[in-house]
DRENTORKOL-3810 file (N, C-alpha, C; in nm, 4 decimals):
REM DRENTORKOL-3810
@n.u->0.0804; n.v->-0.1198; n.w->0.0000; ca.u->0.0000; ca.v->0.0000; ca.w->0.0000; c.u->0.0845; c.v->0.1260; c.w->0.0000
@n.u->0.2520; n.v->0.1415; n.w->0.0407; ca.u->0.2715; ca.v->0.2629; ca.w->0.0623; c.u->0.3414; c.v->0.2678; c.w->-0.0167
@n.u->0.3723; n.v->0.1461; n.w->-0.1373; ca.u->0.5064; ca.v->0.1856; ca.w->-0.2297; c.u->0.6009; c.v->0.1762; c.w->-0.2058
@n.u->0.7254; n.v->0.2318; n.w->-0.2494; ca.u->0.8699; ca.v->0.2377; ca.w->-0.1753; c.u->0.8821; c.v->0.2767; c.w->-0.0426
@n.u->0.7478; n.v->0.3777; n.w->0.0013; ca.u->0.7861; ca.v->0.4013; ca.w->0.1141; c.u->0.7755; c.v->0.3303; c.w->0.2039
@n.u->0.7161; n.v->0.1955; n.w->0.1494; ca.u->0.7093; ca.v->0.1208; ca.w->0.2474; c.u->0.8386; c.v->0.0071; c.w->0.2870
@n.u->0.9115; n.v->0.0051; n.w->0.2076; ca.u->1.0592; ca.v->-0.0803; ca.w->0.1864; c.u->1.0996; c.v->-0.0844; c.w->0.3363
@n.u->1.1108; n.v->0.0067; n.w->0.4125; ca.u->1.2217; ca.v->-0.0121; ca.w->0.5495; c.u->1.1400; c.v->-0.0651; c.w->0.6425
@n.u->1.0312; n.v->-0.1265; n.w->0.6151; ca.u->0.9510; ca.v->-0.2404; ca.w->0.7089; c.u->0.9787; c.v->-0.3485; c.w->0.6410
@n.u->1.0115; n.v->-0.3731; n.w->0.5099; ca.u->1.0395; ca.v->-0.5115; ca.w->0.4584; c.u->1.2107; c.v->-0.5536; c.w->0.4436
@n.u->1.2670; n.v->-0.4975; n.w->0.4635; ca.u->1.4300; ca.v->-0.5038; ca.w->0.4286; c.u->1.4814; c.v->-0.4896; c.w->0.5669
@n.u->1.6073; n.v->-0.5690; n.w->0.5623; ca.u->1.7171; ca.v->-0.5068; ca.w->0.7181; c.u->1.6552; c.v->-0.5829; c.w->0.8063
@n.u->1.7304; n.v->-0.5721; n.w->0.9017; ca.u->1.6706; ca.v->-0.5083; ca.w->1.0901; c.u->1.5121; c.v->-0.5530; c.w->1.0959
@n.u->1.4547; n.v->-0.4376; n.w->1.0459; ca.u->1.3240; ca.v->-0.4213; ca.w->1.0447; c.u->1.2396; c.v->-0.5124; c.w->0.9864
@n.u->1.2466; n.v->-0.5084; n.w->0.8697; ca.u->1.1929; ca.v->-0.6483; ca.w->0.7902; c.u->1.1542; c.v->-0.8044; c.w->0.8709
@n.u->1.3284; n.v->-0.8282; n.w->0.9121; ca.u->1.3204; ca.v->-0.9751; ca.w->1.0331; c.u->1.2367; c.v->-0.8924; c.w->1.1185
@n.u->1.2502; n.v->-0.8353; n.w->1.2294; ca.u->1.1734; ca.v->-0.8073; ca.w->1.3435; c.u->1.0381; c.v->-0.8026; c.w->1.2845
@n.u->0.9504; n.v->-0.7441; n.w->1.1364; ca.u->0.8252; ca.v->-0.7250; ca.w->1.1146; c.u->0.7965; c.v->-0.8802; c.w->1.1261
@n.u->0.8305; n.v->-0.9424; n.w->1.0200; ca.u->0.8256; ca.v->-1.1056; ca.w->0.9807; c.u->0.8212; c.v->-1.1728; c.w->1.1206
@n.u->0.9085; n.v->-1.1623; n.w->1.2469; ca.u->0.9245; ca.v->-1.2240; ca.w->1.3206; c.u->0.7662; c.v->-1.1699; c.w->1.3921
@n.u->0.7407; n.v->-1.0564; n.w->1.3832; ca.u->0.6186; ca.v->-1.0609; ca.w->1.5071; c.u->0.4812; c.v->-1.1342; c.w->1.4552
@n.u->0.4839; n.v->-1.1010; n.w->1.3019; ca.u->0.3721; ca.v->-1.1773; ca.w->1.2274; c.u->0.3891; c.v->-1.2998; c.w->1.2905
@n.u->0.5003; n.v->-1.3802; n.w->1.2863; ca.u->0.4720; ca.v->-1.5262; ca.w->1.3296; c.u->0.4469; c.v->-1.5366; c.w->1.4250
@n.u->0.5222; n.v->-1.4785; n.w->1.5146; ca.u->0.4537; ca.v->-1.4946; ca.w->1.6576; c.u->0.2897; c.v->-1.4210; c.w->1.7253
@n.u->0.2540; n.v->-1.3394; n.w->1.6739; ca.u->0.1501; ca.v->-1.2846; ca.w->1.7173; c.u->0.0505; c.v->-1.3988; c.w->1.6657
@n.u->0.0527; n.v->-1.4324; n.w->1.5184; ca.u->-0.0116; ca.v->-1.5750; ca.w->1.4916; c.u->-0.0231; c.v->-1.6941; c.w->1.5414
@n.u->0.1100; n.v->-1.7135; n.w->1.5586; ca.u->0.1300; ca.v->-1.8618; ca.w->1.6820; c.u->0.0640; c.v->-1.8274; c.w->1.7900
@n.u->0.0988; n.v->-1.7172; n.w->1.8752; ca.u->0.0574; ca.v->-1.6991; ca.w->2.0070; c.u->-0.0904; c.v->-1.6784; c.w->1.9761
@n.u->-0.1912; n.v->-1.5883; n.w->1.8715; ca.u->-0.2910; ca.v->-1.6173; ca.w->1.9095; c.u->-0.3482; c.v->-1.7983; c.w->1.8671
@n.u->-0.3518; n.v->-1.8387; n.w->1.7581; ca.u->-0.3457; ca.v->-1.9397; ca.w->1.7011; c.u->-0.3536; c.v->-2.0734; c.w->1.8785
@n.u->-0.2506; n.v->-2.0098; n.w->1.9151; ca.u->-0.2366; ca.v->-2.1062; ca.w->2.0648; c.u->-0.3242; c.v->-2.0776; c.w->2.1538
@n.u->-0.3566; n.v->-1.9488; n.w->2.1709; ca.u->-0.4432; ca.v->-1.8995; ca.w->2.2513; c.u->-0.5803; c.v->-1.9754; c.w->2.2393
@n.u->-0.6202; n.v->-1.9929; n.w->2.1010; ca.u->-0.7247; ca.v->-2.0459; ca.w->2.0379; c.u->-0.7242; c.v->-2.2191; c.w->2.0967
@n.u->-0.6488; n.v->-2.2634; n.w->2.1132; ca.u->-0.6549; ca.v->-2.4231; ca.w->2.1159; c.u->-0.6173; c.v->-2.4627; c.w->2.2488
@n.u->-0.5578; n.v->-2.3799; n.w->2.3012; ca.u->-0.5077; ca.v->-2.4096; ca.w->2.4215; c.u->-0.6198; c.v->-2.4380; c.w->2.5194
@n.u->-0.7258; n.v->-2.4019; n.w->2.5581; ca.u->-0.8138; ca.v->-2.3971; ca.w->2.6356; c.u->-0.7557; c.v->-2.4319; c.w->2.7734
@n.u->-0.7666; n.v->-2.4987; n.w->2.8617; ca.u->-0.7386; ca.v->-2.4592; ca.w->3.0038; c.u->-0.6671; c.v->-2.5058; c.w->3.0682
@n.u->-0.5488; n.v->-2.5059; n.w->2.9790; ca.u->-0.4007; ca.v->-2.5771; ca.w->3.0196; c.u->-0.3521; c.v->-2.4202; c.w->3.0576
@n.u->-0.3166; n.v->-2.4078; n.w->3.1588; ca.u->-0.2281; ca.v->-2.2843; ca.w->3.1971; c.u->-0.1016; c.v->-2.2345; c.w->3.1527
@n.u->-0.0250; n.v->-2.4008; n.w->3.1102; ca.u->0.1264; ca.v->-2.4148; ca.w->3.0725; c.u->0.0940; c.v->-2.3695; c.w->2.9112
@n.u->0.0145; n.v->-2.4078; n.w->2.8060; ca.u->-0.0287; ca.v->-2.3669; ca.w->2.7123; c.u->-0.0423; c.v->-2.1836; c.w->2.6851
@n.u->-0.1352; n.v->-2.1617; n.w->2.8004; ca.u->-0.1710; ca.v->-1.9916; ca.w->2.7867; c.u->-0.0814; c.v->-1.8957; c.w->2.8109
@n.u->0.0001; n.v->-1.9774; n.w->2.8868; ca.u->0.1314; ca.v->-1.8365; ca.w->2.9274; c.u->0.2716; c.v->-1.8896; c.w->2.8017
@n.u->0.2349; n.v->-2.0071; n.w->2.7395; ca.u->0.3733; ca.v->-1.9943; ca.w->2.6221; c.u->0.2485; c.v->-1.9179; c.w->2.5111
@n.u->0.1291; n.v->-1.9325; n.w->2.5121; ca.u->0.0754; ca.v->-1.8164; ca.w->2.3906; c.u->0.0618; c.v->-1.6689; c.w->2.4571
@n.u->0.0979; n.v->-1.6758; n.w->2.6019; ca.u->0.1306; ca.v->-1.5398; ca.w->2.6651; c.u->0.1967; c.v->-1.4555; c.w->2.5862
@n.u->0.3306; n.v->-1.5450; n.w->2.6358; ca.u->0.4649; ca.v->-1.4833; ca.w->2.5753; c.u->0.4960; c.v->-1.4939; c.w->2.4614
@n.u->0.4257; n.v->-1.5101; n.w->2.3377; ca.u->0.4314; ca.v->-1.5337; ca.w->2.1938; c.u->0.3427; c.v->-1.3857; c.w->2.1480
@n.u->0.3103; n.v->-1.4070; n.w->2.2228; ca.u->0.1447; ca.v->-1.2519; ca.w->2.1882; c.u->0.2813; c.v->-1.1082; c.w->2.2454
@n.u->0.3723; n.v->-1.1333; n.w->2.3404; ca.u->0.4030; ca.v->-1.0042; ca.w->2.4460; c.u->0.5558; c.v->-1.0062; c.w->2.3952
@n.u->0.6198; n.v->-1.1228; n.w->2.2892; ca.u->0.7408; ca.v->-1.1108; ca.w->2.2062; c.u->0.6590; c.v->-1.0236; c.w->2.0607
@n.u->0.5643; n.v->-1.0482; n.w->2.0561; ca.u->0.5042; ca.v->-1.0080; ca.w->1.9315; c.u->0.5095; c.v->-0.8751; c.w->1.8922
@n.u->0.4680; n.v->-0.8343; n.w->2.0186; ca.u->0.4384; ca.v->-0.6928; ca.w->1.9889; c.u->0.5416; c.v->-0.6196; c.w->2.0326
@n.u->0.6208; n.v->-0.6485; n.w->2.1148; ca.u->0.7430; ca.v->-0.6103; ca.w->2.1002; c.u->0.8866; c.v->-0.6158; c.w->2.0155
@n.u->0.8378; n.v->-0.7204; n.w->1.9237; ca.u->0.9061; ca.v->-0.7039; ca.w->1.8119; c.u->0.8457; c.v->-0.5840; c.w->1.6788
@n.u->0.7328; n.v->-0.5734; n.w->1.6833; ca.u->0.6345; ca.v->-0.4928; ca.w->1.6020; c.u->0.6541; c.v->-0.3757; c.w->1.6732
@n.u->0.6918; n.v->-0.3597; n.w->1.7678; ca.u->0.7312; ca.v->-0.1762; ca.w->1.8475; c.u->0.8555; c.v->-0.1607; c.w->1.7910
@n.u->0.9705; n.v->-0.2551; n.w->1.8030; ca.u->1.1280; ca.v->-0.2191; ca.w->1.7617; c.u->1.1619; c.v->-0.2519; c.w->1.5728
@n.u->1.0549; n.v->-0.3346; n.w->1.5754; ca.u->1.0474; ca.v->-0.3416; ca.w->1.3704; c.u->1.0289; c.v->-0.1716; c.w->1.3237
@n.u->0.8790; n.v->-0.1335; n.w->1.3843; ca.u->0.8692; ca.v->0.0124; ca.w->1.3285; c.u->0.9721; c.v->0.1354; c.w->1.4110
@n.u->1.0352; n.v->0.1098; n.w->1.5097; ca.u->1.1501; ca.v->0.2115; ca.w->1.5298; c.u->1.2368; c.v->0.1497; c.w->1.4224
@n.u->1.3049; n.v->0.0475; n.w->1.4119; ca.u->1.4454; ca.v->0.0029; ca.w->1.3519; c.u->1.3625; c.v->0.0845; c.w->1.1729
@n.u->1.2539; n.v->0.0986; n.w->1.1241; ca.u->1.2428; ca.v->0.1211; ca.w->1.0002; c.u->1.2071; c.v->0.2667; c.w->0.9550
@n.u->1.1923; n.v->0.3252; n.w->1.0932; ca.u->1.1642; ca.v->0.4877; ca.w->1.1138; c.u->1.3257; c.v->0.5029; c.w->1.1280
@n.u->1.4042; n.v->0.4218; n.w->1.1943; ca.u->1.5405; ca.v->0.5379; ca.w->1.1854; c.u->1.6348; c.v->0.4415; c.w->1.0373
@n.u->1.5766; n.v->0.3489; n.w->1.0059; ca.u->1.6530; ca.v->0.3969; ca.w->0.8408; c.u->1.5949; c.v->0.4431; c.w->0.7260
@n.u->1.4666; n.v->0.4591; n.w->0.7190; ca.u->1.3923; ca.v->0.6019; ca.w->0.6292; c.u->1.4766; c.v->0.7072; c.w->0.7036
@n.u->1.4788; n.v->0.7360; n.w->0.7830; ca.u->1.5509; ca.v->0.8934; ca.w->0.8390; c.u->1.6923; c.v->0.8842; c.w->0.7874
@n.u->1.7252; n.v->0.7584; n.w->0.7740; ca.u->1.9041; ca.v->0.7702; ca.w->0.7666; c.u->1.9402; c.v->0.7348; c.w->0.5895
@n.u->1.8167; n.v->0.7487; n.w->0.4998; ca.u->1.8206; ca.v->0.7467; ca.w->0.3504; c.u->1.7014; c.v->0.8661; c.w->0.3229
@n.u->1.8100; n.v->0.9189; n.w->0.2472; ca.u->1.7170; ca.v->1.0770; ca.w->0.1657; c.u->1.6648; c.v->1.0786; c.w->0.0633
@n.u->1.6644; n.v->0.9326; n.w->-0.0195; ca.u->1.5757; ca.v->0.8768; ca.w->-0.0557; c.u->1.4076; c.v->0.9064; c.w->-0.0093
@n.u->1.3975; n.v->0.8504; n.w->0.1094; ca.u->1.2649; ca.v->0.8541; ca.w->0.1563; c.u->1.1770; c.v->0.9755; c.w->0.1821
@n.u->1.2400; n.v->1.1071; n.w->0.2312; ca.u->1.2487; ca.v->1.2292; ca.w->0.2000; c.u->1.2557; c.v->1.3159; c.w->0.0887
@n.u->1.3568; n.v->1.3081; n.w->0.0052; ca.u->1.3370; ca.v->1.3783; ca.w->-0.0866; c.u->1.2804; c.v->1.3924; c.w->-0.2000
@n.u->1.2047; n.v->1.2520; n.w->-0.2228; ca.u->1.1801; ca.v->1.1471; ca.w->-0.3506; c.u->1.0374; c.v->1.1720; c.w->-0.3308
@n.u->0.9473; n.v->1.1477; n.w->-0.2273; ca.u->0.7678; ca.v->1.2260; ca.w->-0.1785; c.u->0.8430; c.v->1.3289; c.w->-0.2217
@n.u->0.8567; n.v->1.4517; n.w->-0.1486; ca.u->0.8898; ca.v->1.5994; ca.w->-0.1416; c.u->0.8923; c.v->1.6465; c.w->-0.2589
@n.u->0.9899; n.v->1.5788; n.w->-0.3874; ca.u->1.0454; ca.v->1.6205; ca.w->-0.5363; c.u->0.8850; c.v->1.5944; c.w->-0.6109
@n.u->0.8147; n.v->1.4617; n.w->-0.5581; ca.u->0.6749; ca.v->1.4390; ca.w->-0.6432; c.u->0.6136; c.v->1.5767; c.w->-0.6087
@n.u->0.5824; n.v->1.5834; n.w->-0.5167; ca.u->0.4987; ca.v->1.6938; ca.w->-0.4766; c.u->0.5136; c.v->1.7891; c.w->-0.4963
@n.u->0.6196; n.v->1.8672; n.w->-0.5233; ca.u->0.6750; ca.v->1.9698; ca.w->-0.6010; c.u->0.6059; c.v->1.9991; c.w->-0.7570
@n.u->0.5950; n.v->1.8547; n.w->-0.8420; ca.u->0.6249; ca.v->1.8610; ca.w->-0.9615; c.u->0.4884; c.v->1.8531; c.w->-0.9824
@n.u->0.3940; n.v->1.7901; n.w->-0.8743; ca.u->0.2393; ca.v->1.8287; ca.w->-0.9396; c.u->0.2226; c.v->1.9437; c.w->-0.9001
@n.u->0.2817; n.v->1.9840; n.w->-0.8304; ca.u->0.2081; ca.v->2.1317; ca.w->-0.7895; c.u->0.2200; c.v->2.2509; c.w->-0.8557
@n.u->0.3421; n.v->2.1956; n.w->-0.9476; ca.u->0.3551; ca.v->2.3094; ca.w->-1.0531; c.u->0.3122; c.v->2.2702; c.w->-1.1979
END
C-alpha cells in the first residue's frame, strides 16, 4: 500500500523483526485459540502474543530510523509533490 515508502519495514533489521512478530503474534494467538485450560499452554501463547508486539514496536523504530538515515525517503515524496504542484 505505501510503495517504496514502504521498503524499510520489509528489508534489514526491520523487515526480520516485522516477519518475526507476524509469526509470533499468529502462533501466540493461534495457541491462545486451542489451548483452552491448560495454563502451561496460555502463558507460552502469553509470551508469543508479548514477544510479538514487542518485536512490532522495535520493527517500526528500527524502520523509522533507516527512512531517516536514507534521503531517498524524503526527498523522492517531497520532489513528487513539487512537480504536481507546478
Amino acid at each position: 500500500r505505501l510503495g517504496f515508502l514502504g521498503e524499510p519495514y520489509q528489508v534489514g533489521r526491520a523487515g526480520r523483526l516485522m516477519r518475526a512478530a507476524r509469526v509470533l503474534t499468529a502462533g501466540g494467538g493461534l495457541l491462545a485459540v486451542v489451548a483452552g485450560r491448560s495454563r502451561a499452554l496460555n502463558a507460552v501463547s502469553g509470551l508469543a502474543l508479548t514477544a510479538g508486539s514487542l518485536c512490532t514496536r522495535f520493527g517500526i523504530l528500527a524502520a523509522g530510523r533507516a527512512s531517516a538515515a536514507d534521503p531517498k525517503y524524503t526527498v523522492v515524496p517531497q520532489r513528487r509533490r513539487l512537480d504536481e504542484a507546478s
